[in-house]
Every structure is written in structure tokens, then in C-alpha cells.
C-alpha positions as CSV (number, residue, x, y, z in Angstrom):
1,X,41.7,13.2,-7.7
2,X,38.6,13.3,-9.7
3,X,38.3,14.1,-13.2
4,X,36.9,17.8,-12.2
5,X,40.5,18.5,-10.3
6,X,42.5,18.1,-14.0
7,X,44.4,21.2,-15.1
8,X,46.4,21.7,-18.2
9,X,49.2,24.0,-18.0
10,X,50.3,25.3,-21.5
11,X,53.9,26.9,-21.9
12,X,57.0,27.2,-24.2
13,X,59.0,28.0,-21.1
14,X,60.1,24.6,-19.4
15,X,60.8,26.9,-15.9
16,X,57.3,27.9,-15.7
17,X,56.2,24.7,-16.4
18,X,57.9,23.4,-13.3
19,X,57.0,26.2,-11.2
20,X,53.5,25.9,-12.2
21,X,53.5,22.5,-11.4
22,X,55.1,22.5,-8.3
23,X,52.4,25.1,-6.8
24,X,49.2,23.3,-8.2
25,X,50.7,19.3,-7.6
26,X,51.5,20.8,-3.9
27,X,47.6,21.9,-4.2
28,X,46.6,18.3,-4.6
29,X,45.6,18.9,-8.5
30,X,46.4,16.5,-11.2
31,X,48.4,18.2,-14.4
32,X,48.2,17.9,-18.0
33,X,50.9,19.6,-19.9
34,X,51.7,21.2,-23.6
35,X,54.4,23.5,-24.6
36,X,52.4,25.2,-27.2
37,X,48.5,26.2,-28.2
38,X,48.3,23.7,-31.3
39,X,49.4,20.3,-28.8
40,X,47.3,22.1,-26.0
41,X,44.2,22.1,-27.7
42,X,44.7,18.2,-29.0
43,X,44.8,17.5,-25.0
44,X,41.8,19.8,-24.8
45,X,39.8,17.0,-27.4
46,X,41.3,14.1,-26.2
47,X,41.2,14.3,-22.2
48,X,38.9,17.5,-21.7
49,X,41.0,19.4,-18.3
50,X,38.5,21.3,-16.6
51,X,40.8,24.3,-16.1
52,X,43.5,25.3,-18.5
53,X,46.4,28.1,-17.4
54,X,48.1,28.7,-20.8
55,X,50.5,31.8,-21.3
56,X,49.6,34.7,-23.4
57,X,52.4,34.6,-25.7
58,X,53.8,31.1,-27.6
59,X,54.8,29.9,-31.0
60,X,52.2,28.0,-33.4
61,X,49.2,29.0,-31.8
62,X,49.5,31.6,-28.9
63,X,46.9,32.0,-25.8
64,X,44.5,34.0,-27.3
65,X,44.4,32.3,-30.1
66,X,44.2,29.1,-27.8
67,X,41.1,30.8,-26.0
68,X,39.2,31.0,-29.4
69,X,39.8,27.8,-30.8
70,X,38.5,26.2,-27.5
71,X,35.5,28.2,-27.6
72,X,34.8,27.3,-31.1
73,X,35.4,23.7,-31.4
74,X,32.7,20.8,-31.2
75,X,32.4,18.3,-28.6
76,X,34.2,20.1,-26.1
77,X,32.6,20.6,-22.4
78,X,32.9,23.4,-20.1
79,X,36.6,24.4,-19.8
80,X,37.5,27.2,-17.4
81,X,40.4,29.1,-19.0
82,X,43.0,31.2,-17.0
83,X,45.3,33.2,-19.0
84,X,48.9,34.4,-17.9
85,X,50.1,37.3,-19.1
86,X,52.9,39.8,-18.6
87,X,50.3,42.7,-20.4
88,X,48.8,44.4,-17.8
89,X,46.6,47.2,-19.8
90,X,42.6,46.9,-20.0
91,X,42.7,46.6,-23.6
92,X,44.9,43.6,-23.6
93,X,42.6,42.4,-20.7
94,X,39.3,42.9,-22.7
95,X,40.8,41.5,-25.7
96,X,41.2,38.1,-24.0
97,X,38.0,37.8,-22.5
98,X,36.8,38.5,-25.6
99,X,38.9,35.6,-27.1
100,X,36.9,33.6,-24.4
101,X,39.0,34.0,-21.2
102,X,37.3,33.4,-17.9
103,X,39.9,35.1,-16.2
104,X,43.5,36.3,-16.0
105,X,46.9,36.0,-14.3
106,X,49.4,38.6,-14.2
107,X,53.0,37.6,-14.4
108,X,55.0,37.5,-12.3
109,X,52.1,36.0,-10.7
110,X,51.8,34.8,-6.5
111,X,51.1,31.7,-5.5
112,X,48.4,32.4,-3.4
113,X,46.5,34.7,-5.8
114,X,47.2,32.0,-8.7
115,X,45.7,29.1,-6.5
116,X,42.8,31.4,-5.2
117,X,41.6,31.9,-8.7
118,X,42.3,28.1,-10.0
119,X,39.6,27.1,-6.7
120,X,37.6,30.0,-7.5
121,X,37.5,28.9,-11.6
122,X,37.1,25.1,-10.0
123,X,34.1,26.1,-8.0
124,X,32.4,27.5,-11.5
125,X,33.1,24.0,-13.3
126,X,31.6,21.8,-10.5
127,X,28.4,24.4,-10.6
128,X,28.1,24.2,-13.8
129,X,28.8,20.3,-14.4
130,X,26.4,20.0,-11.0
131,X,23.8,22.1,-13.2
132,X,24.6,20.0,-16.2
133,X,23.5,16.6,-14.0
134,X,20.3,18.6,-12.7
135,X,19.4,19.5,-16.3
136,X,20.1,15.8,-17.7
137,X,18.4,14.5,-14.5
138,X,15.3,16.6,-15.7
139,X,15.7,16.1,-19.0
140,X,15.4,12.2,-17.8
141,X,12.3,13.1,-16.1
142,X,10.5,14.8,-18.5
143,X,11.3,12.3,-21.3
144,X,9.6,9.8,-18.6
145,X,6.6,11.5,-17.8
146,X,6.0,12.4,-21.4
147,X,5.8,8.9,-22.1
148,X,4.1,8.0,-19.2
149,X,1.3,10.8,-20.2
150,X,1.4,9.4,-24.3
151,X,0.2,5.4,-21.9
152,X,-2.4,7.5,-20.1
153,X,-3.8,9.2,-23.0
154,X,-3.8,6.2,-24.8
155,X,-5.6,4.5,-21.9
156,X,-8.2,7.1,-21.8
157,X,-8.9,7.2,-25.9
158,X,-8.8,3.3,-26.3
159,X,-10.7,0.1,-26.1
160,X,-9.3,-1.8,-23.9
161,X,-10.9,-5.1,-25.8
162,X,-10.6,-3.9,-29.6
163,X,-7.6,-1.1,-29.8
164,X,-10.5,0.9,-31.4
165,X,-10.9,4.4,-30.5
166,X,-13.5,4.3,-27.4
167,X,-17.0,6.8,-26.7
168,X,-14.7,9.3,-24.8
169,X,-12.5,9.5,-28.2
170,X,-14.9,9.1,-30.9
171,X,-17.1,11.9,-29.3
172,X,-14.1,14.1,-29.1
173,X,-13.0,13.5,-32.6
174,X,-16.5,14.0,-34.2
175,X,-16.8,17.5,-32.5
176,X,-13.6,18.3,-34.6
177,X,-14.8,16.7,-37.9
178,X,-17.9,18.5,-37.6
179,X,-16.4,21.7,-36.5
180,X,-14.2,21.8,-39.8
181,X,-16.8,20.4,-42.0
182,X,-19.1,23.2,-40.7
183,X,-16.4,25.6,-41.1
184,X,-15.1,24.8,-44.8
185,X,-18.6,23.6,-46.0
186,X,-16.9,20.3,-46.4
187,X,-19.0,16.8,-46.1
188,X,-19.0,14.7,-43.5
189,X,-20.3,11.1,-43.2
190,X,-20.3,8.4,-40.2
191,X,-21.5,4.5,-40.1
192,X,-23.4,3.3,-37.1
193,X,-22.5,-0.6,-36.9
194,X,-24.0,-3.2,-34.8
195,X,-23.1,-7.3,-34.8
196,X,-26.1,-9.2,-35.5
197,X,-27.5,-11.9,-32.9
198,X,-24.6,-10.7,-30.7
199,X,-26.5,-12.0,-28.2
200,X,-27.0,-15.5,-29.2
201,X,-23.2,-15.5,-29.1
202,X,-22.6,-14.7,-25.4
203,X,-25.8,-17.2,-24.6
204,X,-24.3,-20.2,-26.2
205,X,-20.8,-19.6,-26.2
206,X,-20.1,-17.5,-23.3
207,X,-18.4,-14.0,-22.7
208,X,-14.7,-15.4,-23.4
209,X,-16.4,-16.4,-27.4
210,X,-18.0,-13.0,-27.4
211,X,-14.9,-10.8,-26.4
212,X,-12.8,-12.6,-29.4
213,X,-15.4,-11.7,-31.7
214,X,-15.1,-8.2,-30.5
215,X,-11.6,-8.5,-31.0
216,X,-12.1,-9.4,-34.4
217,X,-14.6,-7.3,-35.0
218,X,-11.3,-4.3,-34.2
219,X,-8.8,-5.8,-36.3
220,X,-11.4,-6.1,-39.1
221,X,-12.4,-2.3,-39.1
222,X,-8.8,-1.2,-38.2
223,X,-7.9,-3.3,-41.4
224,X,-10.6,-2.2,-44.0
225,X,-11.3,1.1,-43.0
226,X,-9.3,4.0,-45.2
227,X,-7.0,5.9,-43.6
228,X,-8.7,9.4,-42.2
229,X,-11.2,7.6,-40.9
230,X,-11.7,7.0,-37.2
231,X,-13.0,3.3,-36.2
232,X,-15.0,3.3,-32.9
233,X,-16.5,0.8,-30.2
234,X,-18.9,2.5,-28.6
235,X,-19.8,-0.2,-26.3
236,X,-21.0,-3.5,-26.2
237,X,-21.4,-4.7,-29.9
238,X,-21.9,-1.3,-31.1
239,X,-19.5,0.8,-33.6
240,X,-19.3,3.7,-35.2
241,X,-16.6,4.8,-38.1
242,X,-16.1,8.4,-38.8
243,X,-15.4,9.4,-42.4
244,X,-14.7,13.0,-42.3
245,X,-14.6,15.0,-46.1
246,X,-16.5,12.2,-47.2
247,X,-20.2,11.9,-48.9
248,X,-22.9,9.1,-47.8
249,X,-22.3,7.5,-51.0
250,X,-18.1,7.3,-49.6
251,X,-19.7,6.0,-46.9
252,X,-21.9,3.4,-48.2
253,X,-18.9,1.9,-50.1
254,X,-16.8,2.0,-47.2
255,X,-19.9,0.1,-45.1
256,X,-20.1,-2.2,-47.8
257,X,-16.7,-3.5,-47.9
258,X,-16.9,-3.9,-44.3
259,X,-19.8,-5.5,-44.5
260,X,-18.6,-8.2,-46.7
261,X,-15.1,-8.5,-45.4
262,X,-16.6,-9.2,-41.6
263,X,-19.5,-11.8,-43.4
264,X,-16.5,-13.6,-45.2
265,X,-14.4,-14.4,-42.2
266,X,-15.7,-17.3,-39.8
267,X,-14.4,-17.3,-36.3
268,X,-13.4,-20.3,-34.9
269,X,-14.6,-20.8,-31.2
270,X,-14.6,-24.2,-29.3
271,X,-13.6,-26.0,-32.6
272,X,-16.5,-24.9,-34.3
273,X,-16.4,-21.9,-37.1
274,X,-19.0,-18.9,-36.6
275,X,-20.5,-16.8,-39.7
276,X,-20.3,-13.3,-38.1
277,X,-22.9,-10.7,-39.7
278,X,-23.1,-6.7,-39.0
279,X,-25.7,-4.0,-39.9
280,X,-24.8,-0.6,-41.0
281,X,-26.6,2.7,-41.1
282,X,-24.7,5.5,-43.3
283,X,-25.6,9.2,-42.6
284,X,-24.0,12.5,-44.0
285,X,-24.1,16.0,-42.9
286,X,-27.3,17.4,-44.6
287,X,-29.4,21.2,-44.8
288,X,-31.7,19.2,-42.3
289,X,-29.1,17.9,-40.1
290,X,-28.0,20.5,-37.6
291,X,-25.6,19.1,-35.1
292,X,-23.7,16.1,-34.3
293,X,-26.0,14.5,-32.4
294,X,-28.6,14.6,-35.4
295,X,-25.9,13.6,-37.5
296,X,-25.5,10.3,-34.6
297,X,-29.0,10.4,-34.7
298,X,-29.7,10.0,-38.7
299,X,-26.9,6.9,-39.0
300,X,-28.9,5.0,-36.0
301,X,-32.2,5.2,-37.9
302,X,-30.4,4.1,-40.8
303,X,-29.2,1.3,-39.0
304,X,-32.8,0.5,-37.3
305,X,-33.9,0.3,-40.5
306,X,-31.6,-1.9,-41.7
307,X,-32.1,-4.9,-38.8
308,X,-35.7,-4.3,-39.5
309,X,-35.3,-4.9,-43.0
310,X,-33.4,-8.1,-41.9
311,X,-29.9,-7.6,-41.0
312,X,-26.9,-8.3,-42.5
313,X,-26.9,-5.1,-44.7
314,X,-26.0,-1.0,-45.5
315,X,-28.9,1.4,-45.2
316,X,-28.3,4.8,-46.2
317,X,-29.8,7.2,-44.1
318,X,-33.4,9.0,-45.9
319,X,-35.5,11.1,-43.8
320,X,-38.6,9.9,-46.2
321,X,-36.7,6.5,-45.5
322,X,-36.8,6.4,-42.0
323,X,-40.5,8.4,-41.9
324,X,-41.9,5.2,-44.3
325,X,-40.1,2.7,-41.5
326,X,-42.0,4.2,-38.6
327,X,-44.8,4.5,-40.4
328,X,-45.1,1.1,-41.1
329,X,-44.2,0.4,-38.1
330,X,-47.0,1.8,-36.7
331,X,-49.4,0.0,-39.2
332,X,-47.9,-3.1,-38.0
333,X,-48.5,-2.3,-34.0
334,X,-52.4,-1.5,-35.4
335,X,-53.1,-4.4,-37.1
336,X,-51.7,-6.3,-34.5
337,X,-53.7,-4.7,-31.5
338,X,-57.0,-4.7,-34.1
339,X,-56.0,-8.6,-34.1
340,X,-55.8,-9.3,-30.4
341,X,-59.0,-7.1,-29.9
342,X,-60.8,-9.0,-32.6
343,X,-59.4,-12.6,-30.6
């Protein structure tokens, strides 16, 4: 008989014990047994009975008092509780569903009415413990596809190759940071990065050299940027670290020490040790800056600026900066067209 068959039969009256017994053993059920409410509810704890028929009245702790007790005490599961009783008037019948009865028994009671109602009470407990595996069994499931949903999020927000934040993300998160900052007139500030001769790397090295300088590249901004900040690959060997409530000059510290902290570690690749160099362009959220994308915008000039001034360095974004850079940038393209003319 399976655990779901158990019934405990509670009684100071060793006649209706046996008779109880012998109608519900004959039934193919398997019996538990107390002769008061106090030993009853012990069995209760220890061996949980799905069904317990416990008289009304009893010394030490009577039925209703048994029903109560039940109802109130920890750890125990669904018990179906069938009370007999010699009372027959609704107000001793309300009081002991209200004690926490499931149903009721009237003494002297029939066998076939007292077996009907144990199957009937039976029936409720395998629904509900059949429920109860349904619930877990979703519970299970949801637990899985939550976690499954945290690996795909993951998968869609990271660089594969660094563990940085990737475009998808870092777009995404700059919307917010400038959303708030445009909303609490709070400053905002981003670094465009780029590895120098990056290039040169793949070419002499190969791909496999490159990606472990990418990789290093991650673990360094992961390690020196603060924490607020967003670290980003947004492809190839470019990078971008958000620093929202924070000034260009927040900003240019932060570039710096990255800066130095990439220049000071050599990577070892094919037994020899690489110097690995990056240029950084810091911009912050400015009157003349209206969106994002100018704020995107402002750090890349900054960073044109400085590879053209020869790599290996922070520029901070300037608009009379960057105007002076294309300028002579210009004069440069002149005099060197004037030259090939004059050739």
C-alpha cells in the first residue's frame, strides 16, 4: 500500500479502535494508531498519514483541539481529517470545520458511509499531492528556462572573444546613460579606444596572436575600469568604455590609467614578448552635443586626433581641437597636391 493509503485512527476507546480497524484493514488500507490527540499529533510529525479519523471527544487533547493543532503546525503536508462524533447539531458541525475538519462522521457510524467518505477524502489527497508534483514539476521548469534565458541573454550582450559587453549591449546601455543624464542634468563621458598597429599583429603573428591580445585587451579593461562603468568591444580592435555621472576630466584619468596599465604589460606570443599600445579619445556630454551619436561621434575625433598626433595617447575631445586637426589636415593634402603638380 502506498504511502497515500496511510490512515491514523485516534481513540481512547480500545473497541472502536478494533472496529475501526477491522473495516478500513478489510478496505486494504494501512493503519496508524493513537489513543489520544497529544500521541496522535506526534504520529502526524513523525509519519505524516494522509487521512486521520480521530473522535470528537478524548482526554489530553480532544478532536477539535487535534484538528487545530494540525492545521497550525510547521512542516506538515496535506492531511485529510475525518472527525467522529456523537454531536449531531450544525453548530457542533460548523465548529469543527472551523477547527479545520474536512469532514465528519456521525456515531454510531456505517461501514459503508465511513469507507465512502475515507475514498472520497483519499481522492482529495492524491489531487492535491498530483497538483503538488505538477506545481514542483513547473516550478522545475521555470527554474530551467530562467536560467536557460540568463545563457541566452548573456550570449546576446557578450563578446564572445573578450567577456566585454558587445555593440548590441553597449548601444543599449548608452541609450540609458544618456536618457538619465539628460533627465537629471547629470554628466556623462565615454572613451573610444583602438590598439595600435593591430594590424601588424595579425600580419606577422597570425589571427590565433591577435585574438589573445584581444583577450587581453578584456581582462585589462574589465580589471582597471571603476565599477559603473561599462567596458565594450565594439568590434575588431575597437573599444569603447562608458562612464556614466562622470566629467571628461573622470574620463581622461580613467583613459590614462588604462593607457598605461595596457603599455606596461608585454604579451608573450611564440616565445617572444609584444609591447601592446592603445589610443583614446575622451568626450563628455556638452551644450553642443545633442545625442548619443554626437556624443560617439565627439570621442572618435578625439581618438583620430590622437593616432594623428602619434598614437599611444589620451586626447580629450575639443571642437576647436578637432576643427584645428582637419584643418591642418587639409593644409597638409594642399601642400601635398601643390607638390606633385609642381613635380
Amino acid at each position: 500500500m502506498s504511502e497515500t493509503q496511510k490512515i491514523l485512527i485516534v481513540d481512547d476507546d480500545p473497541i472502536m479502535i478494533r472496529l475501526l480497524e477491522k473495516h478500513l484493514v478489510s478496505a486494504g488500507y494501512s493503519l496508524l494508531k493513537a489513543s489520544n490527540g497529544a500521541d496522535a499529533l506526534q504520529l502526524v510529525t513523525d509519519k505524516g498519514p494522509s487521512l486521520v479519523i480521530t473522535d470528537w471527544e478524548m482526554p489530553q487533547m480532544n478532536g477539535i483541539e487535534l484538528c487545530r493543532a494540525v492545521r497550525s503546525a510547521e512542516g506538515v503536508g496535506l492531511t485529510y481529517l475525518i472527525i467522529l462524533t456523537s454531536h449531531s447539531d450544525k453548530k457542533r458541525v460548523v465548529e469543527a470545520f472551523e477547527a479545520g475538519a474536512d469532514d465528519y462522521v456521525a456515531k454510531p457510524f456505517d461501514r459503508g458511509e465511513l469507507l465512502a467518505r475515507v475514498k472520497a477524502g483519499m481522492r482529495v489527497v492524491e489531487a492535491e499531492a498530483d497538483l503538488a508534483r505538477r506545481n514542483l514539476e513547473i516550478h522545475k521548469i521555470n527554474a530551467e528556462l530562467a536560467i536557460l534565458n540568463d545563457k541566452l541573454e548573456q550570449i546576446a550582450t557578450t563578446d564572445e572573444l573578450t567577456g566585454l559587453a558587445n555593440r548590441r549591449q553597449a548601444m543599449d546601455r548608452l541609450t540609458e546613460y544618456w536618457e538619465t543624464s539628460q533627465r537629471y542634468q547629470q554628466p556623462i563621458a565615454c572613451i573610444m579606444i583602438d590598439l595600435d598597429h593591430f594590424k601588424q599583429v595579425n600580419d606577422t603573428y597570425g589571427h590565433d596572436a591577435g585574438d589573445v591580445v584581444l583577450r587581453q585587451m578584456g581582462q585589462l579593461l574589465t580589471r582597471y575600469t571603476r565599477l559603473g562603468d561599462l567596458a565594450c568591444r565594439l568590434g575588431g580592435e575597437e573599444f569603447l568604455v562608458l562612464c556614466p555621472h562622470s566629467t571628461v576630466e573622470a574620463g581622461r584619468i580613467v583613459a590614462e590609467r588604462l593607457r598605461q596599465n595596457v603599455e606596461s604589460v608585454p604579451i608573450t606570443i611564440g616565445g617572444k614578448q609584444l609591447k601592446i599600445t592603445i589610443s583614446l579619445g575622451v568626450a563628455q556630454r556638452t551644450a553642443d552635443i545633442c545625442s548619443k551619436d554626437d556624443l560617439l561621434k565627439s570621442a572618435d575625433r578625439a581618438l583620430y586626433q590622437a593616432k594623428h598626433e602619434g598614437r599611444n595617447r589620451v586626447c580629450v575631445s575639443n571642437p576647436d581641437g578637432c576643427r584645428h586637426l582637419v584643418d591642418s589636415m587639409v593644409s597638409g593634402v594642399v601642400r601635398a597636391v601643390a607638390t606633385t603638380q609642381t613635380d
